[in-house]
N, CA and C atoms as an extended XYZ file, in Angstrom:
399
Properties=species:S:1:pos:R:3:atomname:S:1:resname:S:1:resid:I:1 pbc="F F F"
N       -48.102      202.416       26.396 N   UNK     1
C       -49.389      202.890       25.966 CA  UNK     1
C       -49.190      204.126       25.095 C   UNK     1
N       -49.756      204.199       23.594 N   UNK     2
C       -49.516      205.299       22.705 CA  UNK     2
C       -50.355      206.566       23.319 C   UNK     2
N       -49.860      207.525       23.186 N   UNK     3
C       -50.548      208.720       23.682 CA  UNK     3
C       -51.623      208.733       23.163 C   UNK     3
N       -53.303      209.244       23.597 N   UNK     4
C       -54.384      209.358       22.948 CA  UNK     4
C       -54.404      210.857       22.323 C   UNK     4
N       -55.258      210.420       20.794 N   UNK     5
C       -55.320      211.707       20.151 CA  UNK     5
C       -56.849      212.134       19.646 C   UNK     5
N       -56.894      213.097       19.264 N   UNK     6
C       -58.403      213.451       18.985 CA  UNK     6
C       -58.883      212.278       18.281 C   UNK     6
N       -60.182      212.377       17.967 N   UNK     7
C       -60.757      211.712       16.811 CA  UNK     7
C       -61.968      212.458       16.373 C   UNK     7
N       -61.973      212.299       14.835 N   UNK     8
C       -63.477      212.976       14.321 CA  UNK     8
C       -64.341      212.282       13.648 C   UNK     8
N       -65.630      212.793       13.776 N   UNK     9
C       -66.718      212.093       13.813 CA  UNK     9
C       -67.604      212.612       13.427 C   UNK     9
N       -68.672      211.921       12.922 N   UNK    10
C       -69.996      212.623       12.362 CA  UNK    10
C       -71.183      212.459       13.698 C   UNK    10
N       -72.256      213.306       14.107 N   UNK    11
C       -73.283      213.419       15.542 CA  UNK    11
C       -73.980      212.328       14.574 C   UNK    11
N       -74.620      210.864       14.963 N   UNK    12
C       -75.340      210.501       14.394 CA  UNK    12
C       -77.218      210.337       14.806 C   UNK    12
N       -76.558      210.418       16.480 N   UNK    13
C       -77.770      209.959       17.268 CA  UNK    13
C       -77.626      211.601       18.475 C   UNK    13
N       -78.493      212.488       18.310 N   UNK    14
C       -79.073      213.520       19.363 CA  UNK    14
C       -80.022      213.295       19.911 C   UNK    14
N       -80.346      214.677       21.049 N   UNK    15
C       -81.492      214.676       21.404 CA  UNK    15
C       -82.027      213.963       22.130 C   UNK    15
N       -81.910      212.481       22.174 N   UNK    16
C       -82.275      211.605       22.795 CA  UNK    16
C       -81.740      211.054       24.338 C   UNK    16
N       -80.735      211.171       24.813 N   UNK    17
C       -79.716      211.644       25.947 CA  UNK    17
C       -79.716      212.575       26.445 C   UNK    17
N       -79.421      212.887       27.720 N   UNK    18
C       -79.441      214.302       28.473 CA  UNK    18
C       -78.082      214.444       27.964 C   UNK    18
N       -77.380      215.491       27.405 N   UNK    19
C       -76.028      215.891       27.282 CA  UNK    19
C       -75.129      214.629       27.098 C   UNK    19
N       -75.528      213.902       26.112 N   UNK    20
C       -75.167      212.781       25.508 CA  UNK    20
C       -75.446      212.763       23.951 C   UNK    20
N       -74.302      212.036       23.256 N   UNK    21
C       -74.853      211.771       21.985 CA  UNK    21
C       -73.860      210.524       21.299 C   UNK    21
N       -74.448      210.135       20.274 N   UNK    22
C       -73.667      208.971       19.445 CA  UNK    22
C       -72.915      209.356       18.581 C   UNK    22
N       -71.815      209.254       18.414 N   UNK    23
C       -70.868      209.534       17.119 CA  UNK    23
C       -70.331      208.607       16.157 C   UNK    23
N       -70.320      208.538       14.678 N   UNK    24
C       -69.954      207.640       14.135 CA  UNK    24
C       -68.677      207.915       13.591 C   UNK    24
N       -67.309      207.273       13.860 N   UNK    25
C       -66.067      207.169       13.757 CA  UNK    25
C       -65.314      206.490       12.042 C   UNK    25
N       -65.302      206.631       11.316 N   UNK    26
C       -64.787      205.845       10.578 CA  UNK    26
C       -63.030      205.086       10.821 C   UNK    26
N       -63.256      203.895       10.761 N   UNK    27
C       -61.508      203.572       11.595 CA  UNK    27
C       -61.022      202.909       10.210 C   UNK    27
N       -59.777      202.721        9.701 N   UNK    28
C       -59.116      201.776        8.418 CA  UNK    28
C       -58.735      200.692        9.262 C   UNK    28
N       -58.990      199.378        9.211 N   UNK    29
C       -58.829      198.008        9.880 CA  UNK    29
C       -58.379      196.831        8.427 C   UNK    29
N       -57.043      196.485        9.136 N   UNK    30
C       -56.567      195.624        8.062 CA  UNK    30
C       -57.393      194.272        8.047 C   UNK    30
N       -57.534      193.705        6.641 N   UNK    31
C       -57.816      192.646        6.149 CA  UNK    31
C       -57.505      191.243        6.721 C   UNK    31
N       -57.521      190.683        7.864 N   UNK    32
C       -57.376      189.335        8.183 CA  UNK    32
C       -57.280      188.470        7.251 C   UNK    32
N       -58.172      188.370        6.599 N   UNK    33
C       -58.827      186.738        6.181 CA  UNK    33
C       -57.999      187.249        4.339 C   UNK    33
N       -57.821      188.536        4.212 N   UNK    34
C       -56.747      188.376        2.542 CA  UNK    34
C       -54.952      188.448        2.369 C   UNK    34
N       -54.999      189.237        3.350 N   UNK    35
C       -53.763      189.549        4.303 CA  UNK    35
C       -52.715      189.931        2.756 C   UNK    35
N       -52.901      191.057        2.322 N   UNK    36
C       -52.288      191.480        0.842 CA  UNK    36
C       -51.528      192.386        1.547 C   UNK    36
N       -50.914      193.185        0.618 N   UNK    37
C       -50.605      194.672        0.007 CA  UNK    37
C       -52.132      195.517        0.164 C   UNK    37
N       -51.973      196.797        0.626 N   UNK    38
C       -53.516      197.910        0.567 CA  UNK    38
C       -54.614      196.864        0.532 C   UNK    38
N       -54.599      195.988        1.451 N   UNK    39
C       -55.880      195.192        1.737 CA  UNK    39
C       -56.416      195.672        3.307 C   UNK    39
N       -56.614      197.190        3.177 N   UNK    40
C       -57.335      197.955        4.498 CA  UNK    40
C       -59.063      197.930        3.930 C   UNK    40
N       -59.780      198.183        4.907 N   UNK    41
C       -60.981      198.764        4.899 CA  UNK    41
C       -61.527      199.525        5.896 C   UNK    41
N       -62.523      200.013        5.324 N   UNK    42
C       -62.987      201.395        6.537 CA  UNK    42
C       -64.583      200.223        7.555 C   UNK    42
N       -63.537      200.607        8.326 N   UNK    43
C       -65.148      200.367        9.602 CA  UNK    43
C       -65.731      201.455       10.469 C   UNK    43
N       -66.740      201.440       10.270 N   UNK    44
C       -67.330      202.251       11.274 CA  UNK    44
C       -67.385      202.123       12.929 C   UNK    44
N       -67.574      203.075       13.554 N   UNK    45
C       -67.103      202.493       15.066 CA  UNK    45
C       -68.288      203.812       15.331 C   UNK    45
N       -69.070      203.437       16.443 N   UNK    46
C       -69.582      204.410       17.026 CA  UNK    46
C       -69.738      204.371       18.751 C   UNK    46
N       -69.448      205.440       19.197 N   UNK    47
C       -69.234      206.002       20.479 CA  UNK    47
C       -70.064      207.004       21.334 C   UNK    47
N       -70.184      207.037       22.595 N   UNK    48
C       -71.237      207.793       22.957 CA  UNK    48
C       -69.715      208.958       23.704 C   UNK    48
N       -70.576      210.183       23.249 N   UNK    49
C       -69.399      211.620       23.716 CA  UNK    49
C       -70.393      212.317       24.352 C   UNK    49
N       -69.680      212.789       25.701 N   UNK    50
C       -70.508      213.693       26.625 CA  UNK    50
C       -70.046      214.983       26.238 C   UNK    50
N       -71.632      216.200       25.617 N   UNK    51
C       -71.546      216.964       25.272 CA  UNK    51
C       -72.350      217.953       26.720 C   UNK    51
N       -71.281      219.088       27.274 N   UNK    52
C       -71.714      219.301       28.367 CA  UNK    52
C       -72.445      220.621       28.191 C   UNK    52
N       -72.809      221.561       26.987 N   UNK    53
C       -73.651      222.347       26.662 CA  UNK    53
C       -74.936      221.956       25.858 C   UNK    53
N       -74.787      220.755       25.296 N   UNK    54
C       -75.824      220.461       25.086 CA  UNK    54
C       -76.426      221.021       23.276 C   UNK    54
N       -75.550      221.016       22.667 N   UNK    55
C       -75.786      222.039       21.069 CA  UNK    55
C       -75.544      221.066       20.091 C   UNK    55
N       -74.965      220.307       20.163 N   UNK    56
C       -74.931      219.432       18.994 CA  UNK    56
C       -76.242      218.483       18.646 C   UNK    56
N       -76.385      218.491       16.927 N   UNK    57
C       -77.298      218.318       16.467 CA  UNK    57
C       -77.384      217.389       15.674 C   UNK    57
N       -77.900      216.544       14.838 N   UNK    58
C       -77.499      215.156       14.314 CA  UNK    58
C       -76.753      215.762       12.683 C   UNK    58
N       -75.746      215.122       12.407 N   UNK    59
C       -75.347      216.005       10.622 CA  UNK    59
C       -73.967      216.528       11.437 C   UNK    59
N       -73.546      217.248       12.913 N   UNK    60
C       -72.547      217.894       12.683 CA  UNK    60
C       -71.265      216.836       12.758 C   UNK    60
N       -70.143      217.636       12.393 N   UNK    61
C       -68.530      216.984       12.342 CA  UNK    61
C       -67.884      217.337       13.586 C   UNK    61
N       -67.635      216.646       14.814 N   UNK    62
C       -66.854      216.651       15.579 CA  UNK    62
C       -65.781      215.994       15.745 C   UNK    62
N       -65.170      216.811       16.672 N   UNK    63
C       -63.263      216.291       16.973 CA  UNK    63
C       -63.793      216.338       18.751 C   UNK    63
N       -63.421      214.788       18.965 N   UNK    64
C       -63.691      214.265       20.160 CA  UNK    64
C       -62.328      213.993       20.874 C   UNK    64
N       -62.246      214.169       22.282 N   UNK    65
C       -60.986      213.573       22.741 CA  UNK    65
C       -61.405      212.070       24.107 C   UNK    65
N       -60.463      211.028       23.986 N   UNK    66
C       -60.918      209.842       24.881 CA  UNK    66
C       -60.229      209.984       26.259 C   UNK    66
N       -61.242      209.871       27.149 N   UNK    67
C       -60.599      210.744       28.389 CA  UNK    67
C       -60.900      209.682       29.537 C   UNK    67
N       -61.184      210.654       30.491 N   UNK    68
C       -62.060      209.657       32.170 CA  UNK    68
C       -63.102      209.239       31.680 C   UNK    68
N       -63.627      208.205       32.397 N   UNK    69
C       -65.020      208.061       32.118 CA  UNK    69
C       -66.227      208.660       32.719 C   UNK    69
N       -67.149      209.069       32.151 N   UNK    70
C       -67.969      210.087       32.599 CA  UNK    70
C       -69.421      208.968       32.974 C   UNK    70
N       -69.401      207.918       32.855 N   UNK    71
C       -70.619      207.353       32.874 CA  UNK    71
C       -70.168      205.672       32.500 C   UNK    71
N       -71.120      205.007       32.703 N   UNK    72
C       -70.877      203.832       32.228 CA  UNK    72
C       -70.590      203.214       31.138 C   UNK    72
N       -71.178      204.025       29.824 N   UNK    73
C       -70.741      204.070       28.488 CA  UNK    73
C       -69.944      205.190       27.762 C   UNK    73
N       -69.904      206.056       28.384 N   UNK    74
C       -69.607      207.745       28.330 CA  UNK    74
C       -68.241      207.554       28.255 C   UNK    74
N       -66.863      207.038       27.353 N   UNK    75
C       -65.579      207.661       27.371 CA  UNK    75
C       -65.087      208.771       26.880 C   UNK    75
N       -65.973      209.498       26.008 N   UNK    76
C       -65.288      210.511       25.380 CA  UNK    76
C       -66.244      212.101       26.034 C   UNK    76
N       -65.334      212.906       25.380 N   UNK    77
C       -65.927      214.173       25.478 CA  UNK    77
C       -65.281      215.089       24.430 C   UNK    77
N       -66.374      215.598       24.224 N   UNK    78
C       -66.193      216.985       22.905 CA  UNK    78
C       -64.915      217.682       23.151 C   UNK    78
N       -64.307      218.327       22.203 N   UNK    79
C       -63.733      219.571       21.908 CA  UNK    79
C       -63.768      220.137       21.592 C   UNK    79
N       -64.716      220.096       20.185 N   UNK    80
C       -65.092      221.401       19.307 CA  UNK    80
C       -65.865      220.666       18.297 C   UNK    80
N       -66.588      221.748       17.629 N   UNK    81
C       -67.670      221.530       16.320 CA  UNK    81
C       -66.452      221.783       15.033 C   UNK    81
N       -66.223      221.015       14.220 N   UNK    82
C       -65.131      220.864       13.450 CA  UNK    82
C       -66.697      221.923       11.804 C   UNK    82
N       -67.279      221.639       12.000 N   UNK    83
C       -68.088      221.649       10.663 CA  UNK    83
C       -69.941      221.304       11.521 C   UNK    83
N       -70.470      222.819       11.430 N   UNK    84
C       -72.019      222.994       12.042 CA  UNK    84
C       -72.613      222.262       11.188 C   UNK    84
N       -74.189      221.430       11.325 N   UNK    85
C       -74.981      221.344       10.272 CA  UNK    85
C       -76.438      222.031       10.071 C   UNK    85
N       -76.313      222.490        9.483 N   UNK    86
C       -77.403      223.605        9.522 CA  UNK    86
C       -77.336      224.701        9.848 C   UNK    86
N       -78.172      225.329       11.228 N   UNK    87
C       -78.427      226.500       11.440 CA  UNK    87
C       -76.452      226.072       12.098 C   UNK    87
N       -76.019      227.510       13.028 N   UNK    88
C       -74.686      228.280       12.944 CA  UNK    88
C       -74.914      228.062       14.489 C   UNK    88
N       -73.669      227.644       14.764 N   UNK    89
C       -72.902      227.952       16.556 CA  UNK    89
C       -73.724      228.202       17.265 C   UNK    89
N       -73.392      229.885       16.629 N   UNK    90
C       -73.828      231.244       17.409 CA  UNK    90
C       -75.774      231.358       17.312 C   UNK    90
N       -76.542      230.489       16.471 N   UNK    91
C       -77.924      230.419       16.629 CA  UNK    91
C       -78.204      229.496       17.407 C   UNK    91
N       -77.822      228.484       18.195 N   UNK    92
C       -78.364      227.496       18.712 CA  UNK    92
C       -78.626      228.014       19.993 C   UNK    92
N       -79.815      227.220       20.382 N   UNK    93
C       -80.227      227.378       22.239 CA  UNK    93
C       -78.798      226.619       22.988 C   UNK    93
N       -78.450      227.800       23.776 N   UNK    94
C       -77.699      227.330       24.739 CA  UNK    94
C       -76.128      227.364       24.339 C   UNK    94
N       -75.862      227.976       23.583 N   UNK    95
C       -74.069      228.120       22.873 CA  UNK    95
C       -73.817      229.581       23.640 C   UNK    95
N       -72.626      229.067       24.376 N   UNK    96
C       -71.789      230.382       24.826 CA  UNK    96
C       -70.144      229.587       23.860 C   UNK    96
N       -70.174      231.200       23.903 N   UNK    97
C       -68.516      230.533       23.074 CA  UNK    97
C       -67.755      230.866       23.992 C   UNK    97
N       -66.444      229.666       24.137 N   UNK    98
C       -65.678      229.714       25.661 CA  UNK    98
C       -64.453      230.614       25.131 C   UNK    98
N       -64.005      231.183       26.034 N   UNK    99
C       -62.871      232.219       26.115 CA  UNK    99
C       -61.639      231.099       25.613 C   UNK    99
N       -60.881      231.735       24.646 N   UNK   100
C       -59.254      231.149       24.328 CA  UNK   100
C       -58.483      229.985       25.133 C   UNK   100
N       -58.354      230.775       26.121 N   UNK   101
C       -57.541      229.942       27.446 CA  UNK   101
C       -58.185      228.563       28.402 C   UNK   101
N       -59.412      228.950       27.884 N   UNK   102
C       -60.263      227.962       28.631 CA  UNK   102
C       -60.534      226.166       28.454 C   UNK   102
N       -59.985      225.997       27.295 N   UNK   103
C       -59.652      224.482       26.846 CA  UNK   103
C       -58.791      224.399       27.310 C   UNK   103
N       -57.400      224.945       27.170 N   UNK   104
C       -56.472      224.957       27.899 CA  UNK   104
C       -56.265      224.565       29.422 C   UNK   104
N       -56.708      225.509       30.314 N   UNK   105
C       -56.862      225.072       31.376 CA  UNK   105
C       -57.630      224.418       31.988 C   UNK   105
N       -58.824      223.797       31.473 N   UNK   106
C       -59.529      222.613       31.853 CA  UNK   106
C       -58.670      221.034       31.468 C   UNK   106
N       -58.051      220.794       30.212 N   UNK   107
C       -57.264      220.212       30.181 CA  UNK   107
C       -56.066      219.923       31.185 C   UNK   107
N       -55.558      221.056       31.567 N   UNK   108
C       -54.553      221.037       32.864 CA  UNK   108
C       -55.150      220.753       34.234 C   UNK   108
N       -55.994      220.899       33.865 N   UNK   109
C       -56.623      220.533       35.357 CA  UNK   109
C       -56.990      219.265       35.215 C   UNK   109
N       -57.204      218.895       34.433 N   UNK   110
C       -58.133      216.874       34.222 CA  UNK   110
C       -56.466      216.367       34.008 C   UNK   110
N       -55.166      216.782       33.900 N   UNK   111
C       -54.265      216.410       33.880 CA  UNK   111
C       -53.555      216.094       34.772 C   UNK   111
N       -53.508      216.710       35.866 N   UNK   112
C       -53.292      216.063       37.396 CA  UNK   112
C       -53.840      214.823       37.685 C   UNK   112
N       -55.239      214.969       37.375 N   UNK   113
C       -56.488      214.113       38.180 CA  UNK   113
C       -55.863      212.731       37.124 C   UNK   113
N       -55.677      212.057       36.308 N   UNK   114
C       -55.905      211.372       35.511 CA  UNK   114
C       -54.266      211.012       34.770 C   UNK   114
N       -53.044      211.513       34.836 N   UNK   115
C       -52.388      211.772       34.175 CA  UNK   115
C       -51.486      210.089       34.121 C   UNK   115
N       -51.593      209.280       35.202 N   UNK   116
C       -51.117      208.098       35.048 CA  UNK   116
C       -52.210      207.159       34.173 C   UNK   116
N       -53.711      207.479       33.763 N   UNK   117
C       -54.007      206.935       32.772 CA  UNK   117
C       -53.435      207.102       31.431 C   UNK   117
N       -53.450      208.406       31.536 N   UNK   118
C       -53.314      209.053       30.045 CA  UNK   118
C       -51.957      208.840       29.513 C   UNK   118
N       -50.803      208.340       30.419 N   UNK   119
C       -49.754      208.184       30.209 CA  UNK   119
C       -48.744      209.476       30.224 C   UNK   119
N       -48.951      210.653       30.177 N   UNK   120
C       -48.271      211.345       30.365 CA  UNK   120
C       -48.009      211.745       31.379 C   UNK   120
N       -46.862      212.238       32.345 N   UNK   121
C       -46.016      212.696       33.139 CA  UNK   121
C       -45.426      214.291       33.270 C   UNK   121
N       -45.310      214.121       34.480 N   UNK   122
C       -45.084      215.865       34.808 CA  UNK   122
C       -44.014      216.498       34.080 C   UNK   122
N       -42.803      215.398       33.356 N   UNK   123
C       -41.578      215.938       32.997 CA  UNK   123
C       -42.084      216.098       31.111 C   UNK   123
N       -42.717      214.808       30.785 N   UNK   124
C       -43.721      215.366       29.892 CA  UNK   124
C       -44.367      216.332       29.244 C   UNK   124
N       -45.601      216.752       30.285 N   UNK   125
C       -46.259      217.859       30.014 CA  UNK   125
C       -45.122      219.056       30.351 C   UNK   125
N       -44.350      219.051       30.682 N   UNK   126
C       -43.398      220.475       30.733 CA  UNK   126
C       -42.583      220.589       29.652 C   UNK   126
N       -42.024      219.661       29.180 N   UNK   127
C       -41.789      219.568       27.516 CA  UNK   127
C       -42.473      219.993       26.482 C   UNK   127
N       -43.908      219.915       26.671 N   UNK   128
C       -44.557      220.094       25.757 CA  UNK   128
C       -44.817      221.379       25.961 C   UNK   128
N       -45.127      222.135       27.028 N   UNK   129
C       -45.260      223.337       27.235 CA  UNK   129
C       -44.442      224.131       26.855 C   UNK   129
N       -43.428      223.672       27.098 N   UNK   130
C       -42.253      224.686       26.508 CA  UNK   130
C       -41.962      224.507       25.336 C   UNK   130
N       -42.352      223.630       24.203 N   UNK   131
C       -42.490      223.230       22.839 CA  UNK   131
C       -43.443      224.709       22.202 C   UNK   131
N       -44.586      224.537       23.220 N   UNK   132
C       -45.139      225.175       22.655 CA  UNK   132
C       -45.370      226.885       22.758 C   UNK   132
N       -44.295      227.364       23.825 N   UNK   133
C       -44.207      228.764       23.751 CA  UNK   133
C       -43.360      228.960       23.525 C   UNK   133
């Protein structure tokens, strides 16, 4: 199983969900039926991402990660606002901006719980840790 990686997306559908929203994905999917050389095309894919503050607005650019499932349709969840639309972050009802460390260790913690889905391993994630300091 390939390791999962972010993905980004445009908010297409708000508001309408409690701390839910629709995202539209653009994916490149090869050509079946011409089967050439650069015979890709773009498909759209859309996904429902559990947004757990509740700020995203229809127009913005998010970077989503595919995780536990939070609901019956619910696989993904936010990471960050890649690109606001409109009004700013810091104006919206209900935006606290999270401290540095704090993606971080929520990640480590959903990493125990989950880590034989996700495919990675304890000898793994200690590799990478130490990659990265």
């Amino acid at each position: 199983m390939p390791p999962l990686k972010p993905l980004i997306g445009t908010v297409t559908v708000a508001a309408r969900m409690a701390k839910t929203v629709k995202v539209r994905i653009m994916r490149q999917v090869w050509n079946n039926h011409i089967r050439k050389e650069q015979q890709y095309f773009v498909r759209p894919t859309s996904i429902l991402v559990h947004d757990a503050r509740d700020i995203l607005v229809e127009g913005d650019v998010v970077r989503v990660m595919p995780g536990v499932r939070s609901s019956k349709s619910v696989r993904h969840r936010l990471l960050d606002v890649v690109t606001p639309f409109g009004t700013r972050l810091e104006d919206r009802e209900g935006y606290v901006p999270e401290p540095e460390g704090a993606v971080e260790a929520e990640s480590s913690a959903e990493a125990g719980e989950g880590e034989a889905r996700r495919g990675m391993g304890k000898v793994k994630r200690l590799v990478e840790s130490r990659r990265r300091a």
